[in-house]
MIKE-114749 format. One line per field, with one value per residue (C-alpha): chain; x, y, z; residue in three letters. Coordinates in Angstrom, 2 decimals. Layout:
N
kette c(A|...);
east c(X|...);
north c(Y|...);
up c(Z|...);
rest c(ALA|...);
// end
This chain:
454
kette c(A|A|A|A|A|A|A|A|A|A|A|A|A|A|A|A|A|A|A|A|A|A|A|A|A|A|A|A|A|A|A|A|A|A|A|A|A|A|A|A|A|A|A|A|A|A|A|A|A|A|A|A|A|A|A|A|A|A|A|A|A|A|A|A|A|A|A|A|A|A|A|A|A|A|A|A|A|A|A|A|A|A|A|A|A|A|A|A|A|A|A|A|A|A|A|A|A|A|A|A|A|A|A|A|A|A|A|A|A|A|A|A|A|A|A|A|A|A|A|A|A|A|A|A|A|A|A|A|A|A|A|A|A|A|A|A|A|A|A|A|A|A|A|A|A|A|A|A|A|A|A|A|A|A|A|A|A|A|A|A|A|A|A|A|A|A|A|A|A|A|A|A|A|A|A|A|A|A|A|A|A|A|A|A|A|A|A|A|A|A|A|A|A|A|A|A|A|A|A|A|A|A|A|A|A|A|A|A|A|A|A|A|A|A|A|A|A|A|A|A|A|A|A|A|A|A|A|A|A|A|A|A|A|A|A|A|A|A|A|A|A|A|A|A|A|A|A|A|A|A|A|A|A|A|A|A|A|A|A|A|A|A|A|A|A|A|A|A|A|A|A|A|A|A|A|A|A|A|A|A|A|A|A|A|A|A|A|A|A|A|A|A|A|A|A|A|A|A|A|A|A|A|A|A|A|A|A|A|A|A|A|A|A|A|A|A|A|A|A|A|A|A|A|A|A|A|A|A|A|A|A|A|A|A|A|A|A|A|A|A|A|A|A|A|A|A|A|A|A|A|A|A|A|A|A|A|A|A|A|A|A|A|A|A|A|A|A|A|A|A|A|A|A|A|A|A|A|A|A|A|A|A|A|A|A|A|A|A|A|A|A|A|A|A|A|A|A|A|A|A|A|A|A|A|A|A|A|A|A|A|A|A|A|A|A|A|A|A|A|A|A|A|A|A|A|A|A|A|A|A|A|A|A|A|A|A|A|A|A|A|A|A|A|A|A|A|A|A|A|A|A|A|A|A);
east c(-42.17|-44.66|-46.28|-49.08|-50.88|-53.70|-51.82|-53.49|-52.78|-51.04|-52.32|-49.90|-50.59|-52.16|-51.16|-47.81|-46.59|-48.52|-50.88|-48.06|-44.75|-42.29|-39.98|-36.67|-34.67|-30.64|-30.32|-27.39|-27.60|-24.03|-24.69|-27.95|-28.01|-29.19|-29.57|-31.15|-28.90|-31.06|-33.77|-34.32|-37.06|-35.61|-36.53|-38.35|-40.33|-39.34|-37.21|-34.06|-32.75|-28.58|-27.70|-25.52|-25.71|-22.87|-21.73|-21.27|-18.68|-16.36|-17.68|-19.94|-21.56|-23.34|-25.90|-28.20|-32.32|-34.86|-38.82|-41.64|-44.30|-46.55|-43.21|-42.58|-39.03|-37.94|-36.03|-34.60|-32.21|-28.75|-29.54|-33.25|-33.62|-30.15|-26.98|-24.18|-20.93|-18.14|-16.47|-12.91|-10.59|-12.52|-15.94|-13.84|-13.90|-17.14|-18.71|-21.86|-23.78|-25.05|-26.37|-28.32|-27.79|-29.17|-27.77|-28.01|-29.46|-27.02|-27.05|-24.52|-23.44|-21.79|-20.37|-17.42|-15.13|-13.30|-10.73|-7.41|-3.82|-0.44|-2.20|-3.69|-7.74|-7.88|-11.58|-11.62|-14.53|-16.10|-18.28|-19.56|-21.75|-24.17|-25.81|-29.75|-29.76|-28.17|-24.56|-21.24|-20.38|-16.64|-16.15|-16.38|-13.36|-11.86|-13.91|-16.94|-15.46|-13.78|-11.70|-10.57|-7.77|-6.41|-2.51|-0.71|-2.62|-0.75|-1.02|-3.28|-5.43|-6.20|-7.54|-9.64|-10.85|-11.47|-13.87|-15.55|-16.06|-17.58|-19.92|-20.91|-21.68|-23.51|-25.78|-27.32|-28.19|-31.25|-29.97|-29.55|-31.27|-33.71|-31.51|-28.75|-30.40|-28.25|-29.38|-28.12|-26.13|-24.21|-21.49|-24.50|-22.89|-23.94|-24.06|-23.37|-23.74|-20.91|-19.38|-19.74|-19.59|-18.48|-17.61|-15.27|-13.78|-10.60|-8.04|-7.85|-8.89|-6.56|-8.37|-10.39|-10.97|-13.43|-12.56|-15.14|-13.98|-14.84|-14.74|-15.48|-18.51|-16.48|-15.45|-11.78|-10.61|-11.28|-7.34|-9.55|-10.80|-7.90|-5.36|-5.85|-9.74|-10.38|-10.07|-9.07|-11.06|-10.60|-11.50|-8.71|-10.42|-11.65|-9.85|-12.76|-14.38|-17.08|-19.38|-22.22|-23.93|-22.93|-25.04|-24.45|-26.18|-27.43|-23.90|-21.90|-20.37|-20.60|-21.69|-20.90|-22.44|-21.82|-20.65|-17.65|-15.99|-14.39|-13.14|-13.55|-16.80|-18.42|-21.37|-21.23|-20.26|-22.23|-23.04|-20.80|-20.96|-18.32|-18.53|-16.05|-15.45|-16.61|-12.44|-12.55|-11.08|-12.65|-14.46|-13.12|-16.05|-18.46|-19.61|-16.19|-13.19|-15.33|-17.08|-20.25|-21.18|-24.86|-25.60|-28.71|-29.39|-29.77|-26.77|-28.80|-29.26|-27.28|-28.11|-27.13|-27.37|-28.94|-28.44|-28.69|-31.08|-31.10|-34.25|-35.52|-34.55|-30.76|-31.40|-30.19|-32.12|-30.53|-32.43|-32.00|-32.62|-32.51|-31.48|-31.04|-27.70|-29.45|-32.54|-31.78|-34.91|-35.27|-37.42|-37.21|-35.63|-35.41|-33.04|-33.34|-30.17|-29.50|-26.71|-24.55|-25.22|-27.45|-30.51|-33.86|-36.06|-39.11|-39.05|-40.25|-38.48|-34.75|-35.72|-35.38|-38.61|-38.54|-41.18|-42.73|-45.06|-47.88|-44.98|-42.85|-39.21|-38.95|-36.01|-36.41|-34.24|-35.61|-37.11|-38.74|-39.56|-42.99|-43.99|-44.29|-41.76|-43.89|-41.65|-42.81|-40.89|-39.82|-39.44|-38.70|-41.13|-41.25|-36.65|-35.66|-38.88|-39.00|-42.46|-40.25|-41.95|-42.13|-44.04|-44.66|-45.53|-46.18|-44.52|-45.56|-42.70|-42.58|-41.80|-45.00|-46.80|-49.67|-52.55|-54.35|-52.69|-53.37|-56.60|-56.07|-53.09|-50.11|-48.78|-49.48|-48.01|-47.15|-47.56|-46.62|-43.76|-41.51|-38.01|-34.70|-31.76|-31.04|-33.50|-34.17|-37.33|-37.90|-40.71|-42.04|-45.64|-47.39|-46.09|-43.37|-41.18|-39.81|-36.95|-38.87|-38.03|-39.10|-37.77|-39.60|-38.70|-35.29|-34.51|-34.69|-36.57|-36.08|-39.13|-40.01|-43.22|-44.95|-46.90|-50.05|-49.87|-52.91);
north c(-0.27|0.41|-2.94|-3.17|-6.29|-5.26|-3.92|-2.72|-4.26|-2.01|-2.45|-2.19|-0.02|-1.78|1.24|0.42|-2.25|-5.25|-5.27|-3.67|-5.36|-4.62|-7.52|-7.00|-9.74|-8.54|-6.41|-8.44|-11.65|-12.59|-11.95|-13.37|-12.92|-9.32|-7.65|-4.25|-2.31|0.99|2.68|6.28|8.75|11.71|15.06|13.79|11.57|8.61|5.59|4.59|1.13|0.34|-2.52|-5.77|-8.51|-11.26|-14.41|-16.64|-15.08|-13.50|-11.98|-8.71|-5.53|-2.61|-1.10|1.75|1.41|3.82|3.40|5.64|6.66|3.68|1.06|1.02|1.15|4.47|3.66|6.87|5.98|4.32|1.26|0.63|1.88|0.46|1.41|-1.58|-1.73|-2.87|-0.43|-0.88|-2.24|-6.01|-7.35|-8.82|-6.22|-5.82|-2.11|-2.44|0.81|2.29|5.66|7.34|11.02|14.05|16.92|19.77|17.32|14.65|11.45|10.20|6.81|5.55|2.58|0.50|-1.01|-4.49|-5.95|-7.72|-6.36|-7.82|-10.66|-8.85|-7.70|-3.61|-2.82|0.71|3.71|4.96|7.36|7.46|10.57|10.11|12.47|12.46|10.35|7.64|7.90|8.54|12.28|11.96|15.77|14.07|12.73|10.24|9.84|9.72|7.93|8.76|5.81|6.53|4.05|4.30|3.69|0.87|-2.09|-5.18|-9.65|-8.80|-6.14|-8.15|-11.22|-8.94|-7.26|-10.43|-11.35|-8.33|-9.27|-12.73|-10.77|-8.27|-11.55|-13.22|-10.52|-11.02|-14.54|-16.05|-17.37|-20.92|-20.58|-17.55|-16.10|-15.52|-12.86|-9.67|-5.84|-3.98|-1.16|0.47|3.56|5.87|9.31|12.66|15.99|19.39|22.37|21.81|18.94|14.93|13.32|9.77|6.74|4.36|1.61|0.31|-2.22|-6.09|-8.79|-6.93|-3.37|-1.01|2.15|4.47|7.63|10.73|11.23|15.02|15.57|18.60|18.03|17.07|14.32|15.41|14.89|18.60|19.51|22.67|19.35|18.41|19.36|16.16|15.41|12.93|12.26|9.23|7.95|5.72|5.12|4.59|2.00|-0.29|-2.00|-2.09|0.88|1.59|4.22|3.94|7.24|11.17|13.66|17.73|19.70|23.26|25.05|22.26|20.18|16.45|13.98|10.37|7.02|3.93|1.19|-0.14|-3.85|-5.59|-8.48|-8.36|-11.59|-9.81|-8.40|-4.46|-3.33|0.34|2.82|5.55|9.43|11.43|15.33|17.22|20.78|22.07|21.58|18.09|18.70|16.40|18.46|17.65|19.66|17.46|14.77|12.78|14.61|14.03|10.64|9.86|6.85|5.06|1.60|0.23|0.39|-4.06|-5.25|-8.56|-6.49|-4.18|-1.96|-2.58|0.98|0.78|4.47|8.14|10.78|14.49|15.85|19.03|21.72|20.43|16.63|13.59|10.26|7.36|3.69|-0.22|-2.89|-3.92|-7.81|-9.83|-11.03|-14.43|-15.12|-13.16|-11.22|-7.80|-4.78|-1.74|1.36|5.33|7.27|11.32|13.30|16.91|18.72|18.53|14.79|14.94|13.36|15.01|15.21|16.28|12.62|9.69|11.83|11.40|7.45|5.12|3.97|0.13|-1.22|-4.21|-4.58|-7.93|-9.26|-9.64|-9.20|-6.05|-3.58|-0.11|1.07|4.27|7.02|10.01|13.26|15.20|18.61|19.49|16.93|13.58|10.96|7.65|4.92|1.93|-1.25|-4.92|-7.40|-11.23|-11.04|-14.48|-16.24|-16.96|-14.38|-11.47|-8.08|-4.25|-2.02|1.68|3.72|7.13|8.59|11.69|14.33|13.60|9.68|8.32|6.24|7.43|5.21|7.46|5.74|2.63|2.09|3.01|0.73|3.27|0.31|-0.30|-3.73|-4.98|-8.69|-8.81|-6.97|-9.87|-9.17|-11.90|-10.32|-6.49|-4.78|-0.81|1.42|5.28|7.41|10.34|11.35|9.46|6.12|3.69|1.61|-1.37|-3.48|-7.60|-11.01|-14.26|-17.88|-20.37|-22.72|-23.05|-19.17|-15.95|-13.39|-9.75|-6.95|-3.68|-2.70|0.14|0.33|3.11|5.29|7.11);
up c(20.69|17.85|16.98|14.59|14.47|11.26|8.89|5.67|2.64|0.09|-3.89|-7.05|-9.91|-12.37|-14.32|-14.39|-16.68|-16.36|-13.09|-11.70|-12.64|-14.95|-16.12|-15.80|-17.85|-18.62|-21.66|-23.26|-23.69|-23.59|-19.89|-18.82|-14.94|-13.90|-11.10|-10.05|-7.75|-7.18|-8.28|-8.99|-10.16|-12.18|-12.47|-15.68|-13.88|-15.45|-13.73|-13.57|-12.79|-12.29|-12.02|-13.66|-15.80|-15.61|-17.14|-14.33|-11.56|-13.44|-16.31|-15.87|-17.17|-15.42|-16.69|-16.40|-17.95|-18.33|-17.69|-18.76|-16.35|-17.49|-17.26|-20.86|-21.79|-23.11|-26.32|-26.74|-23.84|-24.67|-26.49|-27.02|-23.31|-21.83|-21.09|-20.88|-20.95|-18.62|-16.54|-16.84|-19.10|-19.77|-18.72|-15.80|-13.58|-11.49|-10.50|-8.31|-8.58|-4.91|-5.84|-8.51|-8.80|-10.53|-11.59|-14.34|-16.60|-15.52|-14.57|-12.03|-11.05|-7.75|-6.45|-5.65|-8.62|-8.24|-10.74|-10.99|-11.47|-11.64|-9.43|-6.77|-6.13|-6.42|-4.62|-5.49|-5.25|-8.62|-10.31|-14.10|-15.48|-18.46|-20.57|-20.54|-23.55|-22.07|-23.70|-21.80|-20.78|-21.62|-20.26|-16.57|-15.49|-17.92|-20.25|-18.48|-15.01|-12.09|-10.12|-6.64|-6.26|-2.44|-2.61|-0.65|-1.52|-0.90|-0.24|2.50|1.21|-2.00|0.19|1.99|-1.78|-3.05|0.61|-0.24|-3.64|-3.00|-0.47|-3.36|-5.31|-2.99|-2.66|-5.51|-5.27|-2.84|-0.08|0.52|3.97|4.88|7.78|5.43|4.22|5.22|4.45|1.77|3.57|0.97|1.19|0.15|-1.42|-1.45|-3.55|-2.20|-4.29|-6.57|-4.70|-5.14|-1.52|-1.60|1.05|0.44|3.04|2.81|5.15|5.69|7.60|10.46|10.54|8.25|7.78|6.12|3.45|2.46|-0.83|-1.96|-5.78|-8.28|-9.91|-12.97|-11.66|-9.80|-6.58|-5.34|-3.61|-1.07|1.00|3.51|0.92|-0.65|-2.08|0.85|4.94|5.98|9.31|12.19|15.70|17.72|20.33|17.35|14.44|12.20|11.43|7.95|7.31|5.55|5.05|4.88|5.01|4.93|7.05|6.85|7.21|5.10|7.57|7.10|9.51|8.35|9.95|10.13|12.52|14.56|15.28|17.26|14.90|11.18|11.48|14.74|14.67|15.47|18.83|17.99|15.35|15.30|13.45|13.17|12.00|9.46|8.73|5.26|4.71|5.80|8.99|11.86|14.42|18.20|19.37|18.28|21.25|21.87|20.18|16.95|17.22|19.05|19.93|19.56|21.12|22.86|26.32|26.36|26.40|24.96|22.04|18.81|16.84|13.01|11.03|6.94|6.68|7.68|6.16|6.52|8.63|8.81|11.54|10.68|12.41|11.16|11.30|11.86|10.95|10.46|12.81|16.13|16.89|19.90|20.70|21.66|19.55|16.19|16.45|13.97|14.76|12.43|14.62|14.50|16.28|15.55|17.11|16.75|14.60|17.68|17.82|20.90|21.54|19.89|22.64|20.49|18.62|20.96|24.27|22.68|22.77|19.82|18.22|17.54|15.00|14.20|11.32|12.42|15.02|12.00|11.63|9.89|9.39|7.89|4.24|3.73|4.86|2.88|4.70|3.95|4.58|8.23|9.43|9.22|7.60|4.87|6.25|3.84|5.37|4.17|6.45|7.48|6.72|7.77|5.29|1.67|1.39|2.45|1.10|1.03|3.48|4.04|7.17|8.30|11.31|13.21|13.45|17.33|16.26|16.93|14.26|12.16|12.57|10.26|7.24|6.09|6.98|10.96|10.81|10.14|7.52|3.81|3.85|-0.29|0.22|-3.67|-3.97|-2.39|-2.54|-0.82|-2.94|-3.19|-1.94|-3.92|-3.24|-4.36|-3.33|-5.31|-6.30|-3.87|-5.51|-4.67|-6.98|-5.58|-7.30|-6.08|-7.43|-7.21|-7.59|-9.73|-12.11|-10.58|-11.43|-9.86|-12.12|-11.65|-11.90|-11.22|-9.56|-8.40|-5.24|-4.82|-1.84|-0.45);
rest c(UNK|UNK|UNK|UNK|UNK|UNK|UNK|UNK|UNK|UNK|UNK|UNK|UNK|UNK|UNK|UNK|UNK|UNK|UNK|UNK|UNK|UNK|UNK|UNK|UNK|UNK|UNK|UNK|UNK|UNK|UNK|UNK|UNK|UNK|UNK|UNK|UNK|UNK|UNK|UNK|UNK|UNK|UNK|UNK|UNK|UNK|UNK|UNK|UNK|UNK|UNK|UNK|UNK|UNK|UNK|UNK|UNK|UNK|UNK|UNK|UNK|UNK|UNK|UNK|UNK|UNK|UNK|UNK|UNK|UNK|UNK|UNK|UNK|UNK|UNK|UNK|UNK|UNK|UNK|UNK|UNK|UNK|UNK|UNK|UNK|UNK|UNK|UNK|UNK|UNK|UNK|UNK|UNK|UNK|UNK|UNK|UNK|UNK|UNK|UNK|UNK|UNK|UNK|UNK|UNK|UNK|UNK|UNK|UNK|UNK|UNK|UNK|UNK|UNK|UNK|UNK|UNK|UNK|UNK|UNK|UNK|UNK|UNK|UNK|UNK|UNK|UNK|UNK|UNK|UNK|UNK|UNK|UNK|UNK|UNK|UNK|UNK|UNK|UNK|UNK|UNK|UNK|UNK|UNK|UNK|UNK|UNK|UNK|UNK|UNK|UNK|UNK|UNK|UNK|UNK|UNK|UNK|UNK|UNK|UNK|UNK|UNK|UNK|UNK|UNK|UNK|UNK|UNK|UNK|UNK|UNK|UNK|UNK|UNK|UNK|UNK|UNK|UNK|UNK|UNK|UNK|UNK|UNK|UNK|UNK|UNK|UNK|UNK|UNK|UNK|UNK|UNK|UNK|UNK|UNK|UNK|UNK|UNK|UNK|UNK|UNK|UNK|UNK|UNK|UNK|UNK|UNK|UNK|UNK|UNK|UNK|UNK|UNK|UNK|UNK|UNK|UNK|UNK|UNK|UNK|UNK|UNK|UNK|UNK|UNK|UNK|UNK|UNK|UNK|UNK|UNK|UNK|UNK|UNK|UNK|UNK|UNK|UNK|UNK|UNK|UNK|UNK|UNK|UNK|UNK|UNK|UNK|UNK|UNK|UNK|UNK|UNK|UNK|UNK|UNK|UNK|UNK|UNK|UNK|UNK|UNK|UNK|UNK|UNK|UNK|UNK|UNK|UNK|UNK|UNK|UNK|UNK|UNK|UNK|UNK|UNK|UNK|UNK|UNK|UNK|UNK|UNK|UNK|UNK|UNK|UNK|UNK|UNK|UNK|UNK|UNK|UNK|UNK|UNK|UNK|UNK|UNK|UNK|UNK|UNK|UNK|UNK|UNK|UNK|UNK|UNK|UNK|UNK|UNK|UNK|UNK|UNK|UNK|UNK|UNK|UNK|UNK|UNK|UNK|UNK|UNK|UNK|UNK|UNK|UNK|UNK|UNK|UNK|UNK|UNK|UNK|UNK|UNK|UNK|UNK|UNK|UNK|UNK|UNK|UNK|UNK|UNK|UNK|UNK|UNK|UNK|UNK|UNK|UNK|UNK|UNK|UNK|UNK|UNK|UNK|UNK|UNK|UNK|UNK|UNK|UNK|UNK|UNK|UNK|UNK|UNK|UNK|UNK|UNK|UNK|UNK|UNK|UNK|UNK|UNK|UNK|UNK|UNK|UNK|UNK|UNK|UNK|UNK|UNK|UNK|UNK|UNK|UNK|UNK|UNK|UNK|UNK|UNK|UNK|UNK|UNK|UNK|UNK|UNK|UNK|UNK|UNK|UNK|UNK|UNK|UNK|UNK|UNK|UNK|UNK|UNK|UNK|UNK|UNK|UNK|UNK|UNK|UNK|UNK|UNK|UNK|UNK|UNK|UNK|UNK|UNK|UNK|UNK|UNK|UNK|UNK|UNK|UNK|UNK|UNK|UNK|UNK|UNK|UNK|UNK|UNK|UNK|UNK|UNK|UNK|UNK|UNK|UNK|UNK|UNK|UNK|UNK|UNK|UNK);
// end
């Protein structure tokens, strides 16, 4: 357990916008509540911001914004610096970016679609491409989109849709009570040479399963993966089964995380990875027929996954939070396994690391490798309180914190940058943007703030 008790405080750039915050109001006002989704820094250095504005619940718009360096809004993007639009057929259907991706001077969007038909709640996976100036590229897909729509949706899938729905709503809203407050693990995609990766999870109250969605990179279900564009995954000893990242590792195989259930409202039983072929054929050799399994060694405590990220010498790191099945309590953890899912015995002896920033509740979102295998870990502090906010630390490659940063603390702790709705960050040139709000005058008000990093 890595606990830091003086944590040093990390400043805002009072560079950036004004003393470091960027307003972020909706840029229609026929659709007044916004909400940043992610954040992103291009290969032009500037930011990106997707997100949605809505008219009450069922009325919406995504939308896609572009910052200078300094936080200015670059009006040579879409609109005056926006993009919005609704994504299919009538502003009330609902698309909730997860991903921001770059490519060839491309800018792609991911994230899961929900709208009505003939009665019945269609939650389907999605992609949109723009040009660099902010308009639609109508030479991917249809017209600039690609809708996965999984076949056999019926009276029970729809209810389940329409829960899913209400939770994508809800995210976006301050909770009523602090401990409400539930991480933003999203179905986070990938690219692969000339490949789109995505995740999708489909089923109903009964069971669910998981699909990794392979498509050309103009924006087609690619036919040379399983014969069909996608694979279709479950775990035979568990109903309820979602993945949450993918990642490709040095030869092109995918391993996919995420977690497994025993009832649709339980909490998760263990985080799972499972490893395809390059053809999207599961791969038996890998731990159990396929499927390892990753659960903590307390039965009095779980392990709930955020996301996987790619580490160097073909690893994958796996982080989130731990919590105790009888007090609630939330420590930040890192799990490193090898390509062939075992433990990685160079990083903390093949042990998780469990973090605490000041005896805070903290759970880890991101984490940002460096040359020479140290990692920058983001982390959202003090979860289950109103003054919830950003932090940053360095990790050793071996999994042992850096007290070298931050002031001998191994945190830069952003007391400013609070943040109780969807939490974004991006790292890149030794700053951090954050997507923070706040609640006053009976509102919640949206920014954009960058952090400075030593």
């Amino acid at each position: 357990m890595n606990t830091q008790n003086d944590s040093s405080t990390g400043e805002l750039d009072p560079h950036f916008g004004e003393n470091g915050f960027v307003p972020m109001p909706s840029p229609d006002p026929d659709y007044p509540d916004f909400a940043s989704r992610v954040t992103a820094i291009g290969p032009d250095n500037r930011i990106y911001i997707a997100g949605e504005a809505a008219q009450g619940l069922n009325y919406s718009i995504y939308t896609l914004t572009r910052l200078n360096d300094d936080g200015s809004i670059d009006t040579s993007f879409g609109e005056q610096g926006h993009f919005h639009d609704y994504f299919y057929r009538s502003d009330r259907s609902h698309f909730y970016a997860e991903q921001i991706i770059f490519k060839n001077d491309r800018i792609i969007l991911t994230g899961n679609l929900f709208y009505q038909e003939n009665g019945v709640m269609n939650a389907d996976k999605a992609a949109v491409r723009f040009l660099s100036n902010g308009t639609l590229d109508e030479e991917f897909g249809e017209n600039g989109k690609y809708i996965f729509h999984f076949p056999g949706n019926d009276i029970a899938a729809s209810g389940y849709n329409e829960e899913r729905l209400k939770i994508a709503r809800s995210k976006c809203a301050a909770p009523a009570h602090p401990n409400q407050f539930q991480p933003n693990s999203q179905g986070v995609c990938s690219l692969q040479s000339d490949h789109i990766i995505l995740l999708h999870t489909t089923g109903t109250f009964e069971w669910t399963d998981s699909l990794i969605i392979r498509l050309t990179e103009d924006g087609a279900l690619d036919p040379t993966f399983n014969g069909s564009g996608y694979v279709r995954v479950n775990y035979d000893q568990f109903s309820f089964l979602e993945l949450y990242s993918v990642s490709v590792d040095d030869t092109g195989n995918y391993i996919s995380a995420g977690s497994v259930r025993a009832d649709y409202y339980a909490q998760p039983e263990f985080i799972i990875l499972v490893k395809h072929g390059q053809d999207g054929r599961l791969d038996t050799s890998f731990q159990q027929e396929g499927f390892l399994q990753i659960q903590d060694e307390d039965p009095n405590y779980g392990l709930r996954l955020i996301k996987t990220v790619k580490q160097p010498n073909n690893r994958v790191l796996c982080l989130g939070f731990r919590f105790s099945k009888v007090f609630g309590e939330l420590s930040g953890f890192l799990i490193s396994r090898e390509a062939d899912g075992s433990s990685n015995i160079q990083f903390n002896r093949g042990k998780p690391v469990f973090t605490n920033v000041n005896t805070a509740t903290t759970f880890l979102i991101n984490a940002d490798f460096l040359p020479g295998g140290n990692l920058l870990a983001t982390a959202l502090v003090d979860v289950v309180s109103r003054e919830r906010h950003y932090a940053v630390a360095r990790f050793l490659h071996n999994g042992v914190i850096d007290e070298d940063y931050g002031n001998g603390a191994g945190w830069l702790v952003y007391r400013a940058a609070k943040n109780f709705t969807l939490e974004a960050s991006t790292i890149k040139n030794n700053k951090i943007i954050f997507a923070v709000d706040d609640e006053y005058d009976s509102k919640i008000h949206r920014a954009i703030a960058r952090g400075l990093m030593p």
